[in-house]
Backbone as CSV, one residue per row, in Angstrom:
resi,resn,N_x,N_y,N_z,CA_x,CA_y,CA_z,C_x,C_y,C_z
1,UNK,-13.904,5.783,-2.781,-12.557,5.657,-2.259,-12.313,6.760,-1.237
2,UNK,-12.004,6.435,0.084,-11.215,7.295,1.030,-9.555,7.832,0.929
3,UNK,-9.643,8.856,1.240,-7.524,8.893,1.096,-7.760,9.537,2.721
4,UNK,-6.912,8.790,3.352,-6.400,9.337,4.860,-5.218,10.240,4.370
5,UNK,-5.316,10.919,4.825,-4.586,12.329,5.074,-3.736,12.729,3.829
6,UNK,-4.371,12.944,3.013,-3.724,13.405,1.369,-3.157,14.657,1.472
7,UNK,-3.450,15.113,2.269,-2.686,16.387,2.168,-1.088,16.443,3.327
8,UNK,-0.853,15.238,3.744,0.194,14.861,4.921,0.698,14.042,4.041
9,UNK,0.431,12.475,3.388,0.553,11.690,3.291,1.232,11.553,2.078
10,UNK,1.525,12.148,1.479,2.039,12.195,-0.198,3.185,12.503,-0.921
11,UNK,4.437,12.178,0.093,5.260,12.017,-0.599,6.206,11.229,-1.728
12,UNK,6.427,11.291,-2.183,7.078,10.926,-3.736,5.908,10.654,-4.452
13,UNK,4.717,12.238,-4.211,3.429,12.060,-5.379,3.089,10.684,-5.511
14,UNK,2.544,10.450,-4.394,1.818,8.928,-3.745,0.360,9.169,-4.180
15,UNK,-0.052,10.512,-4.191,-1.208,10.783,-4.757,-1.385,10.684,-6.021
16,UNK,-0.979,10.191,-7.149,-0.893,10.114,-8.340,-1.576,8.385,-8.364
17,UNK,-1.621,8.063,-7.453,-2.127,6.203,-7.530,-3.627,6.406,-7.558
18,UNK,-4.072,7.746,-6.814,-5.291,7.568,-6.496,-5.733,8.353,-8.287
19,UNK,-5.290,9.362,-8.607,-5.614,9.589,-10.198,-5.584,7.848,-10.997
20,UNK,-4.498,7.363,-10.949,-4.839,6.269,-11.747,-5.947,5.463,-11.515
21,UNK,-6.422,4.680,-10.436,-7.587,4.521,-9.709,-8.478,4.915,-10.393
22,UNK,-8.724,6.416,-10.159,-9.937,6.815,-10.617,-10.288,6.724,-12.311
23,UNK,-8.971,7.156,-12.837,-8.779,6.873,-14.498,-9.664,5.701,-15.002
24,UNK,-9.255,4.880,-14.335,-9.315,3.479,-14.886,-10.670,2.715,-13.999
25,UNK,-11.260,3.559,-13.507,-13.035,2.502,-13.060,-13.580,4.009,-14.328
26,UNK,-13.251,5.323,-14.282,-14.340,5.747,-15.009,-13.891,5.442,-16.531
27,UNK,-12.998,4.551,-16.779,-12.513,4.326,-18.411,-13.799,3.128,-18.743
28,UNK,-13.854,2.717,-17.131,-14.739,1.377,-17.912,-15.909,1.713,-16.914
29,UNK,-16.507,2.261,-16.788,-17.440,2.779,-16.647,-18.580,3.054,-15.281
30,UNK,-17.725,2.659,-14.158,-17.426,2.748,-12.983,-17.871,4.153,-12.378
31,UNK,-18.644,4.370,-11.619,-18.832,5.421,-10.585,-17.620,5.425,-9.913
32,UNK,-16.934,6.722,-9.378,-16.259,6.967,-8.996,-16.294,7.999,-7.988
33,UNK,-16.079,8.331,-6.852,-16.243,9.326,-5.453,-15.116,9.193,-4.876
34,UNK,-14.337,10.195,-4.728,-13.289,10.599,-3.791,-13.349,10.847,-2.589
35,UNK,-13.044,10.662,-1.428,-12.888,11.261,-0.182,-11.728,11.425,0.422
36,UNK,-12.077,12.096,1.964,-10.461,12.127,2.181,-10.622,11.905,4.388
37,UNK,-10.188,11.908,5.186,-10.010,11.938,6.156,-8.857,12.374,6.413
38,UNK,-8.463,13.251,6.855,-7.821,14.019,8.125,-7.524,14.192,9.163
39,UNK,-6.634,14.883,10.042,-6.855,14.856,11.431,-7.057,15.454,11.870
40,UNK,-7.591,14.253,13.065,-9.203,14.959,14.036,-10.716,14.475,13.248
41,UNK,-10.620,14.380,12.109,-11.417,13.618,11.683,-11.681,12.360,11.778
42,UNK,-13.218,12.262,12.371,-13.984,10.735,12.071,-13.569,10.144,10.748
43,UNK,-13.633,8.954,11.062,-13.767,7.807,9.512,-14.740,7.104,9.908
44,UNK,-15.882,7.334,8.618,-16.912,6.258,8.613,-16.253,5.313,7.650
45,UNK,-16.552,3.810,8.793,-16.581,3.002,8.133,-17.242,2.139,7.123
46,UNK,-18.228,2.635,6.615,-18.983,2.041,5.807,-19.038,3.264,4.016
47,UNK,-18.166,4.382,4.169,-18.284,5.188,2.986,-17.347,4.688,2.330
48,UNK,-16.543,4.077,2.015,-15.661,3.531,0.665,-15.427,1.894,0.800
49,UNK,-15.133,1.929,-0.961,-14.624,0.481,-1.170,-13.503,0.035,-0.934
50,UNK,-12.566,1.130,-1.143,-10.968,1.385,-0.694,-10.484,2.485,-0.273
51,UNK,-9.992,2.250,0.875,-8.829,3.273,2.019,-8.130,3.310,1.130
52,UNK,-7.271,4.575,1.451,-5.530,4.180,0.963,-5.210,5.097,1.918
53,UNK,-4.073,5.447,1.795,-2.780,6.490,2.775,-1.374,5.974,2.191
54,UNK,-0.600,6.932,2.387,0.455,7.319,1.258,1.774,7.557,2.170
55,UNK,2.693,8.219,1.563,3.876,7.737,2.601,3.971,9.416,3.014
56,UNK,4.783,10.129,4.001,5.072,10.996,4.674,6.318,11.333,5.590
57,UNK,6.668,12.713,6.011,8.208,12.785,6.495,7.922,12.456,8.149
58,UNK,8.594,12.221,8.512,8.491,11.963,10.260,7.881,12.695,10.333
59,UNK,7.441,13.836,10.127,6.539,14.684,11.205,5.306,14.496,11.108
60,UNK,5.107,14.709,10.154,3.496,14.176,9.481,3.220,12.513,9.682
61,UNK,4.294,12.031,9.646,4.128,10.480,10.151,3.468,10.543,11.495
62,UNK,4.387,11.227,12.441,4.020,10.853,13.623,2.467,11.700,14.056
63,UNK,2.206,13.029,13.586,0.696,13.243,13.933,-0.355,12.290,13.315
64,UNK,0.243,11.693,11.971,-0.878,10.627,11.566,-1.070,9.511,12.481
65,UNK,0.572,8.966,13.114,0.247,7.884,13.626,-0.538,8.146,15.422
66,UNK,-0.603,9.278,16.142,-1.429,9.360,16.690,-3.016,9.597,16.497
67,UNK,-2.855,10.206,15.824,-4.562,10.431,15.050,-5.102,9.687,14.740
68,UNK,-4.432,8.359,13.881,-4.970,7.037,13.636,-5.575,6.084,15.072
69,UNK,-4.473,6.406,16.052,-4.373,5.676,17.073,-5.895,5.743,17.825
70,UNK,-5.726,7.787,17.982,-6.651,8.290,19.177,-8.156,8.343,18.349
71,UNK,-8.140,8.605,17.035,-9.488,9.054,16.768,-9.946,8.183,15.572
72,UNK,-8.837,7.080,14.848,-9.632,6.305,13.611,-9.057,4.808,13.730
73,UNK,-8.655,4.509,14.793,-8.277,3.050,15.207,-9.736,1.980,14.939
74,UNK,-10.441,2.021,15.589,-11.988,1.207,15.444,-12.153,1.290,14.444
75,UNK,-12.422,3.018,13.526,-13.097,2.579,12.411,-12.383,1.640,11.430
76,UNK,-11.026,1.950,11.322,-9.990,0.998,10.664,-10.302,-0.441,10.477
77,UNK,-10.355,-1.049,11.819,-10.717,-2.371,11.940,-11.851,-2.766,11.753
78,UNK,-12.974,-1.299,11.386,-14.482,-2.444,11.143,-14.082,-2.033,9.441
79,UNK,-13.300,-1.583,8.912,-13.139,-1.298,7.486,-12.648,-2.415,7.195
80,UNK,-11.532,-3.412,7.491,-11.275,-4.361,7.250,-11.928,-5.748,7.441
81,UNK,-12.308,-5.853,8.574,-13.399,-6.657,9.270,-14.885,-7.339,8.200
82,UNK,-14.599,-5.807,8.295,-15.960,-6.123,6.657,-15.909,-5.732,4.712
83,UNK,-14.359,-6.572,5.204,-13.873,-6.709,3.737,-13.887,-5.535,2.960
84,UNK,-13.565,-4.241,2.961,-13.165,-3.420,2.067,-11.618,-3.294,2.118
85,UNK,-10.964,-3.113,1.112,-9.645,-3.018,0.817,-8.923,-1.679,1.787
86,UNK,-7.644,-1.710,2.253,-7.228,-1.187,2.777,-5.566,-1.383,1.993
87,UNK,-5.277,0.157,1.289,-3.836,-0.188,0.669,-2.560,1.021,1.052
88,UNK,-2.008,0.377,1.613,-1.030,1.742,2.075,0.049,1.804,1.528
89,UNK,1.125,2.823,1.396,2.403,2.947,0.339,3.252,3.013,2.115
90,UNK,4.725,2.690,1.798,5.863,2.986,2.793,5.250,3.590,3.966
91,UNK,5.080,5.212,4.250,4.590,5.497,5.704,3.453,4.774,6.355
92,UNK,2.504,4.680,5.577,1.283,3.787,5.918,1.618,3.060,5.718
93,UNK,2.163,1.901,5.643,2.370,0.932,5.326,3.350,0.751,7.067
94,UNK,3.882,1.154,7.126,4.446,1.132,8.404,3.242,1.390,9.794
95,UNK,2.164,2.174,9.166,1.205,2.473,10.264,0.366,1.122,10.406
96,UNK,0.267,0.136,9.511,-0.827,-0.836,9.355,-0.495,-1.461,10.877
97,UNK,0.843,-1.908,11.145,1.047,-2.662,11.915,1.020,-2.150,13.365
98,UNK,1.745,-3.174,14.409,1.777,-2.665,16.059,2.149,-1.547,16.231
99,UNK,3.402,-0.993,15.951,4.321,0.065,16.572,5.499,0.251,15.613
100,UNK,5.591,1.899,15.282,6.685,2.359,14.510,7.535,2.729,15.214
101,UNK,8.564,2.812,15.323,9.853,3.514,15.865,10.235,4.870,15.213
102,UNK,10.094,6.098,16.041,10.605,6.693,15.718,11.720,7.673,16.151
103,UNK,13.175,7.737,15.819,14.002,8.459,16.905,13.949,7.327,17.867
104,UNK,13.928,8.169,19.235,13.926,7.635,21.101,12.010,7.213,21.066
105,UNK,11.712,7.327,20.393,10.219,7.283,20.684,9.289,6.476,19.611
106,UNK,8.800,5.679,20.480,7.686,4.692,19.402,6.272,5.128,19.740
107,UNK,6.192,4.999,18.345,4.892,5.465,17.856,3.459,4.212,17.484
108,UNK,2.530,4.419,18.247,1.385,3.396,18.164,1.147,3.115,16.292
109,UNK,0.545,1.953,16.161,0.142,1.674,14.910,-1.208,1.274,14.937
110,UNK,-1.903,1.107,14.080,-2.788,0.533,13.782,-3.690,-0.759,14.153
111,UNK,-2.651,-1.779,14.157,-2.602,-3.112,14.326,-3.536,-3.757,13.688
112,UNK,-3.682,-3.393,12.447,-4.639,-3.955,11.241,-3.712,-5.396,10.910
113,UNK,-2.161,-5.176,10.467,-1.597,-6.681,10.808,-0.439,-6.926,11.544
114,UNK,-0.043,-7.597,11.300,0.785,-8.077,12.668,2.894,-7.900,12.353
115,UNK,3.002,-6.687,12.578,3.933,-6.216,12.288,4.714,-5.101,13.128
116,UNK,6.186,-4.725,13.250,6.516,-3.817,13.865,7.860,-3.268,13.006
117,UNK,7.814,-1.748,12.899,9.305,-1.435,12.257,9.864,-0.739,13.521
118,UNK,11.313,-0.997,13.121,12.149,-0.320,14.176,13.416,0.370,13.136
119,UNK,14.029,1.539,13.463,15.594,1.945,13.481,16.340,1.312,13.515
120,UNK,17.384,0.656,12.639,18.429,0.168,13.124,19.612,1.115,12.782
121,UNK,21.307,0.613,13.712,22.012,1.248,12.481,22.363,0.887,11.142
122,UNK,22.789,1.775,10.590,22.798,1.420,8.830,22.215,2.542,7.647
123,UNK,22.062,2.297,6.687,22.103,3.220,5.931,20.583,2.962,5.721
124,UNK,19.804,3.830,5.032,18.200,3.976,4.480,18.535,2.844,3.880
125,UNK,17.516,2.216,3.311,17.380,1.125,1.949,16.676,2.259,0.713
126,UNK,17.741,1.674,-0.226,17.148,3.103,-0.961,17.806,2.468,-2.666
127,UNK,16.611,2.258,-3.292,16.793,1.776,-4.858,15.128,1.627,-5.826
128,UNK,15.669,1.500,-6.910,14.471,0.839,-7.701,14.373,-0.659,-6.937
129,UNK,13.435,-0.945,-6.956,13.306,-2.400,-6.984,12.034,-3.261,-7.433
130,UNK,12.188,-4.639,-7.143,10.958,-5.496,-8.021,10.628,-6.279,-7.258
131,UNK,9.429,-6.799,-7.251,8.909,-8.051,-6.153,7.918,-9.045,-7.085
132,UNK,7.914,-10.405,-6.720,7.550,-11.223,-7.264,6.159,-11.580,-6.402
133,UNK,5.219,-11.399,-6.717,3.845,-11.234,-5.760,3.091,-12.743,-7.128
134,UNK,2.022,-13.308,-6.153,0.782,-14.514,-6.494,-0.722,-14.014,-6.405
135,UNK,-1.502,-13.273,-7.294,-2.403,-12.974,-6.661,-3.947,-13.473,-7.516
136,UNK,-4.960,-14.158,-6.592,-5.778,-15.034,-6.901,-6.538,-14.376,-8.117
137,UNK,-6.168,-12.906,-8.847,-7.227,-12.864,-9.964,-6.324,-13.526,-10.942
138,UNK,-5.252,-14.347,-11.066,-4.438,-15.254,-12.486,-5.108,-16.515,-11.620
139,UNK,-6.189,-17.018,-12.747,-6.600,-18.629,-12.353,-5.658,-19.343,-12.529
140,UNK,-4.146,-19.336,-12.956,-3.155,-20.020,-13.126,-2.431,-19.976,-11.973
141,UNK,-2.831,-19.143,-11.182,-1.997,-18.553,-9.713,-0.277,-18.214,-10.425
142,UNK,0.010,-17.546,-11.596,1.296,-17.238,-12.405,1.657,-16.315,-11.628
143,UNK,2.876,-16.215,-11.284,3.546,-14.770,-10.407,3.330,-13.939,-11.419
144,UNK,2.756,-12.288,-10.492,3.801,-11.439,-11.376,4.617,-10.367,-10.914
145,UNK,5.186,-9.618,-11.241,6.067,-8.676,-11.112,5.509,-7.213,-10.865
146,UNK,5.640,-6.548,-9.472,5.805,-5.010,-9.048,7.021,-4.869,-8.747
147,UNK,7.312,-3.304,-9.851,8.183,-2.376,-9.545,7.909,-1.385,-9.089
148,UNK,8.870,-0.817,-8.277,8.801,0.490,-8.161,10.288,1.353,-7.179
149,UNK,9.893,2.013,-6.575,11.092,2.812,-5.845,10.832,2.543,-4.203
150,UNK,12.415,2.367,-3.516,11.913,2.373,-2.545,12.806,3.179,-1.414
151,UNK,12.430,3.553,-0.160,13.412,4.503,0.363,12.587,4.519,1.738
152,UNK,13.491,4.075,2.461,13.017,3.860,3.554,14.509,3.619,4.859
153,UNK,13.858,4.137,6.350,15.340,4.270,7.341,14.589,3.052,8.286
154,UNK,13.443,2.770,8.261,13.047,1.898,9.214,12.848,0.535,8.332
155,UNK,13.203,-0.234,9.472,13.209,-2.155,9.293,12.102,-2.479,9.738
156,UNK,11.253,-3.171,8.748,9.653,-3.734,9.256,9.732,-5.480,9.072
157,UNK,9.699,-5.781,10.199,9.512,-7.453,10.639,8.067,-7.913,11.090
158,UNK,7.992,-8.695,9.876,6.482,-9.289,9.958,6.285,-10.494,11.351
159,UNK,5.290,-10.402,11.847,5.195,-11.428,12.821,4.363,-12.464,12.361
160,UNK,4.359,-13.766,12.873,3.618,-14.589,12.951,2.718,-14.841,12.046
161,UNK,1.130,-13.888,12.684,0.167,-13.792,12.032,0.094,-12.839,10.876
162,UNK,0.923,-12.689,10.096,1.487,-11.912,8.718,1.800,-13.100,7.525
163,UNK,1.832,-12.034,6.050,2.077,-13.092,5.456,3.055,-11.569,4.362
164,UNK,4.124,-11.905,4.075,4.446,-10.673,3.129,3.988,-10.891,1.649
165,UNK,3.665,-9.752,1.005,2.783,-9.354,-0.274,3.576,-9.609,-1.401
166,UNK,5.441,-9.943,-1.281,5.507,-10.364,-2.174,7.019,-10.708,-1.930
167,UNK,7.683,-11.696,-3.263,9.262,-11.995,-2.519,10.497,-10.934,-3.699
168,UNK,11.519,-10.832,-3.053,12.025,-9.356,-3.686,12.959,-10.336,-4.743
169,UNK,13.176,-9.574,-5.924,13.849,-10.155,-7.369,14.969,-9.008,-6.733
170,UNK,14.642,-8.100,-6.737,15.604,-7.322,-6.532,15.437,-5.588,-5.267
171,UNK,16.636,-5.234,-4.734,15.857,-4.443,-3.778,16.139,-4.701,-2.506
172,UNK,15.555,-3.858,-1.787,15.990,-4.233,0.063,14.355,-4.962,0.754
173,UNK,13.038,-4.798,0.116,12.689,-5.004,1.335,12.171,-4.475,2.662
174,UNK,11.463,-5.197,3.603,11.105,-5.189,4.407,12.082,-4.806,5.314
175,UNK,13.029,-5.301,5.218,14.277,-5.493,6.175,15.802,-5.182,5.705
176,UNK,15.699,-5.742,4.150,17.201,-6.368,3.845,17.769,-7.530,4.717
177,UNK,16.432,-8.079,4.862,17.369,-9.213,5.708,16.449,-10.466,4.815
178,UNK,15.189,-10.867,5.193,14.185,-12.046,5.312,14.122,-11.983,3.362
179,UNK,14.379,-11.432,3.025,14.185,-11.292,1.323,12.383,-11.361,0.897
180,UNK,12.096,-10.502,2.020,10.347,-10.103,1.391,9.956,-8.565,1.582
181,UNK,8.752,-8.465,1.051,8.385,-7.233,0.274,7.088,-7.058,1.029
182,UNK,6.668,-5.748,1.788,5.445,-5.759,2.075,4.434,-6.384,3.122
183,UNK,3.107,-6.703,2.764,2.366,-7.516,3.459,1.073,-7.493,2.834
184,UNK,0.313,-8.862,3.259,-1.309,-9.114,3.135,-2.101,-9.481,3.990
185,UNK,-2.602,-8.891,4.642,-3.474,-9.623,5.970,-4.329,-9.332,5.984
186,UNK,-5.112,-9.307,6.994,-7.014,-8.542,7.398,-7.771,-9.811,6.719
187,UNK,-9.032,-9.669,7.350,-9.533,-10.748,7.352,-9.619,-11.938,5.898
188,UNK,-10.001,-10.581,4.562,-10.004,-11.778,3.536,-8.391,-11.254,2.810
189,UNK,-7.764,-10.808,3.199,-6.412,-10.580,2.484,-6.333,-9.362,2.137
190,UNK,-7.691,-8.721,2.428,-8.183,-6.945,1.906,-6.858,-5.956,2.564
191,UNK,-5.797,-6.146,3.504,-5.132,-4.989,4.015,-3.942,-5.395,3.112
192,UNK,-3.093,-4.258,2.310,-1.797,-4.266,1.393,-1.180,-3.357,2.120
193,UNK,-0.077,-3.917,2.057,1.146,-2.517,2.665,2.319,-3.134,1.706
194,UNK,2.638,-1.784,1.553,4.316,-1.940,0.568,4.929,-0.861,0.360
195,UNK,6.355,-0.945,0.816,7.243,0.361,0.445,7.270,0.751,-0.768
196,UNK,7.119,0.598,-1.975,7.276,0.618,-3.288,6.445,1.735,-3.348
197,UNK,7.016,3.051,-3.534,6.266,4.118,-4.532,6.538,4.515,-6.073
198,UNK,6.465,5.966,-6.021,7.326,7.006,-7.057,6.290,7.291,-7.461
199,UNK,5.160,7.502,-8.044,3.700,6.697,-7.274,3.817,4.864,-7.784
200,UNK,3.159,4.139,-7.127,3.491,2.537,-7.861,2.687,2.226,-8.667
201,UNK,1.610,2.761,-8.949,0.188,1.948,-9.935,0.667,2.836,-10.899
202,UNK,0.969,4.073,-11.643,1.178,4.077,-12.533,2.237,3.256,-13.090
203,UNK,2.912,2.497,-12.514,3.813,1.421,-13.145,3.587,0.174,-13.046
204,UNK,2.548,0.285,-12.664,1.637,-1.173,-12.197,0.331,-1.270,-12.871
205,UNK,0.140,-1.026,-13.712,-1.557,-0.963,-14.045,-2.185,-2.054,-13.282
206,UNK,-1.812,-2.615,-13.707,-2.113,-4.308,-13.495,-2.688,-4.292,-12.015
207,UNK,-1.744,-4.062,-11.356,-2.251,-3.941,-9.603,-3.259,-3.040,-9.474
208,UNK,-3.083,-2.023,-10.188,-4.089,-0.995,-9.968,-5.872,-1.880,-9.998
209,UNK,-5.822,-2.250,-11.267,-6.952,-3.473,-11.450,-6.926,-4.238,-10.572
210,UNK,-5.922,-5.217,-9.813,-6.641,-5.791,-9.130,-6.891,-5.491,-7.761
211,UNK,-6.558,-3.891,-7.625,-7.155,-3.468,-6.554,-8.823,-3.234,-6.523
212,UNK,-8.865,-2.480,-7.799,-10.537,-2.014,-7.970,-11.483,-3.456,-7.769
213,UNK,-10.877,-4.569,-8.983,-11.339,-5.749,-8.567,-11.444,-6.543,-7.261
214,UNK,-10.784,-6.155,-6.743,-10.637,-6.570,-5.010,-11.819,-6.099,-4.030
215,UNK,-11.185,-4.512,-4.167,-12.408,-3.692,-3.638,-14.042,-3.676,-4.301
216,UNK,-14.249,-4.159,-5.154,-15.747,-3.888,-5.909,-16.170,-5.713,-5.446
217,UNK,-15.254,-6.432,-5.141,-15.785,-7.923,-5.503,-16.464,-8.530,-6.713
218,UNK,-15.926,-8.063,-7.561,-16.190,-8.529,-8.523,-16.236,-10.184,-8.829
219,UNK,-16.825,-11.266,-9.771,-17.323,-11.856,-10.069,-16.290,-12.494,-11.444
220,UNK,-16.363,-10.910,-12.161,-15.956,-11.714,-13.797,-14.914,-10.181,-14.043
221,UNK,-13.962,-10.484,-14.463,-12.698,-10.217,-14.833,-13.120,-8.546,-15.418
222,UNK,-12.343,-7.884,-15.025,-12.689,-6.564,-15.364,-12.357,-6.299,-17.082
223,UNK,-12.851,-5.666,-18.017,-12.888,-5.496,-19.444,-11.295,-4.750,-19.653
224,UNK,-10.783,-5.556,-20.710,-9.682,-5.128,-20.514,-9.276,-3.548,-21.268
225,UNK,-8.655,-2.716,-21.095,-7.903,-1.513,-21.760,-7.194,-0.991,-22.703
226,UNK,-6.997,-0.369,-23.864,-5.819,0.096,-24.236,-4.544,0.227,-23.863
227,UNK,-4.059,-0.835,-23.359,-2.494,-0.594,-21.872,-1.303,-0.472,-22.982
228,UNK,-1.126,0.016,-23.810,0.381,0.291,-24.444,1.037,0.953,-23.568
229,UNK,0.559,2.461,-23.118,1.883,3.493,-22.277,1.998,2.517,-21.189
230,UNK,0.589,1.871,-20.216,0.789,1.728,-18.861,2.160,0.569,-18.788
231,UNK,1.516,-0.430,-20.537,2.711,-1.630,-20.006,4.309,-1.116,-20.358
232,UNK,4.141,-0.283,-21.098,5.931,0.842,-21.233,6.547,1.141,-20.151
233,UNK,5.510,1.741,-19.144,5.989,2.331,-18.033,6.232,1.033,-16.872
234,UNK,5.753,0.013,-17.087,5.577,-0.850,-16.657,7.256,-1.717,-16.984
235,UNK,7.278,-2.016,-17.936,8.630,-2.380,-18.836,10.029,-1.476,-17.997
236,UNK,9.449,-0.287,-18.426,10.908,0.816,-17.489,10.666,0.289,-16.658
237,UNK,10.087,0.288,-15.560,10.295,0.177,-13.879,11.016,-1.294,-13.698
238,UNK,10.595,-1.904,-14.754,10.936,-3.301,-14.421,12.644,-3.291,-14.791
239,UNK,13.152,-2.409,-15.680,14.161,-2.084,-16.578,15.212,-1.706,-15.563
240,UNK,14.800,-0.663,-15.097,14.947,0.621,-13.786,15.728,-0.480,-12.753
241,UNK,14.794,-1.550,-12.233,15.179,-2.432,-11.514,16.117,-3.706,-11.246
242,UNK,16.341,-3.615,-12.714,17.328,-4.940,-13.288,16.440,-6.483,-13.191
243,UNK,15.429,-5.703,-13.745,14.718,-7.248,-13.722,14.168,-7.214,-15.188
């Protein structure tokens, strides 16, 4: 696993997703390797199964989002290109796409998918909330439910070639407008973006798994866990949220 800029990127202890992560491949018995990229730093694209990047204050936003631009744009896209997972929280999650707004000044993105946030006037979007997400490891294709926190001043409008990651039970959203959550794109569905922190996988186990499962390509259903605390914490957030 790579973390882009963990030491920028980590606010509301966004870094706590990547502890769970790791918890839970070496519970079941999983090699596990950390990395990290920085700026000014190269990203090889071929050293992890999963990117992540985490959310950050404007300032650190905006040196990431040039750094991404000037020095880890390519590798980005052959990371996705060739199916390794790519999962970002709120700031990254804003970097995946075309162009962030920030202030008088927009800031380049990524363009891993097809998205742009802008400023509007109005207040932050700012609550617990829950999203109703479909994701192909339930052979029943059964929704289920992510909670978490969200807090955010910029409006992200998915374009076209987008698909959002999940539809909101409760919460603001992408927008507060379109009533969706997030995004899934890149070539096999491998790029996630979603405002939802506080960190989100510890209130998510569940996602957490089917990230590793995502990223490893797995075959046959990962062995399941002891999940009493995770599904508690899981229960609150959902609680937290009015769902």
């Amino acid at each position: 696993m790579c973390a882009l800029y963990p030491d920028l990127m980590n606010i509301y202890a966004d870094r706590g997703n990547l502890l769970v992560l790791e918890r839970r491949c070496r519970w079941r018995g999983f090699g596990f390797r950390l990395t990290s990229s920085g700026l000014g730093e190269e990203l090889d694209p071929e050293s992890a199964d999963l990117y992540y990047m985490g959310g950050g204050q404007d300032r650190d936003q905006e040196l990431c989002a040039r750094d991404l631009a000037e020095v880890k744009r390519s590798a980005l896209h052959q990371v996705a290109d060739r199916g390794a997972v790519v999962f970002a929280v709120c700031g990254g999650y804003q970097l995946l796409g075309n162009s962030y707004q920030l202030a008088e000044r927009t800031l380049p993105g990524t363009g891993l998918v097809d998205l742009q946030t802008v400023r509007e006037d109005g207040p932050r979007l700012i609550g617990n909330a829950a999203i109703e997400v479909r994701l192909e490891s339930d052979p029943a294709n059964r929704p289920r439910t992510i909670a978490g926190f969200e807090n955010h001043g910029g409006r992200t409008v998915l374009g076209p070639g987008a698909e959002p990651l999940g539809r909101i039970l409760r919460g603001h959203g992408n927008n507060g407008r379109d009533g969706f959550e997030g995004v899934r794109g890149g070539p096999r569905g491998n790029v996630i973006g979603t405002y939802l922190h506080g960190p989100l996988l510890p209130k998510n186990a569940w996602l957490a798994d089917w990230l590793i499962a995502h990223a490893l390509r797995l075959s046959e259903p990962l062995k399941e866990l002891p999940d009493e605390l995770e599904q508690a914490a899981h229960a609150e957030a959902r609680h937290a949220a009015g769902v």
